[in-house]
N, C-alpha and C positions, 0 to 999 in steps of 0.2 A: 320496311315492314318485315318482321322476322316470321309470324305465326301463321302459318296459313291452316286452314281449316274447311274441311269439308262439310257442307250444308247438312243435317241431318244426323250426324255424328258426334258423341259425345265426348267435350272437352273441359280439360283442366286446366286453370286460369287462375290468376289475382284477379279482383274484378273491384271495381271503382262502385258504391253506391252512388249516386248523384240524384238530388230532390232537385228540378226545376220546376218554380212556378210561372207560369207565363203571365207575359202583360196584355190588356186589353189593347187590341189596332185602333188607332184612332185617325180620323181624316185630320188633315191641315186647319182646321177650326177647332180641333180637339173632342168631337163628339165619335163614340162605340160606333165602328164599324161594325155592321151584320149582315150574315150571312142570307140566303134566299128566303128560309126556316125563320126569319127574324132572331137568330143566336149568335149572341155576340163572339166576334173573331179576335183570337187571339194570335200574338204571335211568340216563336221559342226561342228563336237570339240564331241560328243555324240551318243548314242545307246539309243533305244526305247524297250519298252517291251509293250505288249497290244496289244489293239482292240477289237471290237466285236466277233470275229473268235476264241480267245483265252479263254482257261478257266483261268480266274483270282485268280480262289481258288487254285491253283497250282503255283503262281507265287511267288518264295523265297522272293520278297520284301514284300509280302500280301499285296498287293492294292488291293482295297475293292469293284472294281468295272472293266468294260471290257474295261474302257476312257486309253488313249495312253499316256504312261509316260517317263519319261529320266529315264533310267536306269543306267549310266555312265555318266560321263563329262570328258572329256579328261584335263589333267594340262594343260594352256598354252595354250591350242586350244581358237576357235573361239565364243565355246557356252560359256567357262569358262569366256573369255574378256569382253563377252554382260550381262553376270548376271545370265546363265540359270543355275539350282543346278539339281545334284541327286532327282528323285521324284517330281518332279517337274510334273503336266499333264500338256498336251498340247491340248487347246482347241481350236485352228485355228491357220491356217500356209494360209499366204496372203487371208486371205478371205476364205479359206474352211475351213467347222465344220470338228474336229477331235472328237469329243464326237462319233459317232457315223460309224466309219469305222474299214475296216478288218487292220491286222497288214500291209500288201503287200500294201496297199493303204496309208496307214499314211507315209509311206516309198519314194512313187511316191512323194506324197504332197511336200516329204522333200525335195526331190530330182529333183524338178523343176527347180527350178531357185535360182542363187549366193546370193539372199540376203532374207531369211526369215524373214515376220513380223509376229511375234508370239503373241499368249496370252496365258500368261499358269495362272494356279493356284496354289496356293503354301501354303500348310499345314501350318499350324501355325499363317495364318492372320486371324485378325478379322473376324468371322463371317456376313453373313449379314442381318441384321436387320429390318424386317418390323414393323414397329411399329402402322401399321393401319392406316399411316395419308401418303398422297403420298408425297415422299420427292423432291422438287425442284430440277428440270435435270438445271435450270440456276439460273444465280444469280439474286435475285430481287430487286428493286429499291422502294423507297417510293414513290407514288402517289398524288399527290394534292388531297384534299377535292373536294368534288363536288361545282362548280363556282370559285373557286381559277384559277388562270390562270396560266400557267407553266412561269416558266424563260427562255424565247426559246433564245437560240444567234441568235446574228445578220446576219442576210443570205448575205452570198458573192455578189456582186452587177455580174448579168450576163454579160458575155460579148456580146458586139455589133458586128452585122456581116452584113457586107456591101458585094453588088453583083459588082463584075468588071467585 
């Protein structure tokens, strides 16, 4: 693990989208395991290790930091189908930071709701690169010279609207 990062601090990354849907648990006769609430359980394919709560210098994989990571992927499972690996962090599940919560909390995030959108981070991608110069969030088009007139197309004739 090359990146280490501090809980609360703002970081520049590649970051992996990943959609998991999960599968319903089912008991050994094949019928929806539920919960206390009668809501059915689902399961994500994967195991977490981390958080701000945990010491990370104790952690047999040695991630380098307290950020929330896959520590398992199950064969076959749901995480394994959508792309997520081993070691992989996880830096938001539907819209909440995971940079910066206790292990019990990354856990709730997961366990919200059957279909997680993730971003995780994944060892071994490009670094990212400021190079001093801000780099284009869109694509840019070339400009006319100043008095050049654009090639505009022809505008759709409006429709007429008569009162009955």
């Amino acid at each position: 693990m090359k990146m280490a990062h501090s809980a609360g601090e703002p970081m520049e990354c590649y970051s992996i989208p990943i959609t998991l849907t999960k599968e319903a648990a089912l008991d050994p006769q094949g019928n929806p395991i539920c919960d206390q609430n009668n809501k059915p359980k689902y399961r994500c394919g994967f195991r977490i290790g981390g958080g701000i709560d945990q010491d990370h210098r104790k952690s047999p994989q040695g991630y380098p930091d307290k950020g929330v990571y896959v520590t398992y992927v199950y064969e076959n499972g749901p995480a394994a189908g959508a792309g997520l690996q081993e070691h992989d962090k996880i830096l938001q599940v539907n819209g909440y930071d995971l940079t910066a919560v206790t292990h019990d909390k990354a856990v709730d995030f997961i366990n919200r709701k059957p279909v997680l959108n993730m971003l995780v981070y994944r060892s071994g991608l490009p670094q990212f690169q400021n190079i001093g110069q801000p780099q284009p969030q869109f694509q840019s088009f070339p400009q006319p010279a100043h008095g050049q007139q654009y090639n505009r197309p022809q505008q759709a004739p409006q429709p007429q609207y008569q009162r009955y």
